[in-house]
C-alpha positions, 0 to 999 in steps of 0.5 A: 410687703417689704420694702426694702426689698422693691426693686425699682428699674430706670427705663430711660428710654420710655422716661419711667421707672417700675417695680416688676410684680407677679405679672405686671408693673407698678410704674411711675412716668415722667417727662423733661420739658426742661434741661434742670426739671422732671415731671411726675405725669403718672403713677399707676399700681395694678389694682391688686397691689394698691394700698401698700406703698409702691407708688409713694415708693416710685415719686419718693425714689424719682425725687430723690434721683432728681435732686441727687441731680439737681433738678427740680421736680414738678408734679402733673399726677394728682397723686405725686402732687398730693405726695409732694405735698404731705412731705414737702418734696 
């Protein structure tokens, strides 16, 4: 898959983003518990569409947002933890 064309939506509302597949979502949620800070809780990719980026797609957009914003970005999810981890987010 090409990413550079992933398409990755805000629902602000629902505190997620989410790239829209053939009948389904990758998604990444999160939540505020502070004015200055963003949590990862999860990521999900559909079983089909694993193992070729989209949920290190969704963190890395979400981090980069966050700081764009000024705002510290803390994980919950194991997997953003790790992805955290392995590029020094």
């Amino acid at each position: 898959m090409n990413h550079d064309n992933i398409s990755i939506q805000h629902d602000q509302q629902n505190n997620m983003f989410y790239i829209r597949l053939n009948g389904s979502a990758a998604h990444l949620k999160y939540e505020k518990p502070k004015e200055n800070v963003v949590n990862i809780k999860e990521t999900y990719v559909p079983a089909a569409a694993r193992k070729i980026g989209l949920a290190s797609q969704l963190v890395k957009h979400t981090i980069q947002l966050a700081k764009s914003q000024n705002k510290q970005v803390v994980a919950s999810c194991s997997f953003a933890k790790s992805y955290m981890k392995k590029h020094a987010a």
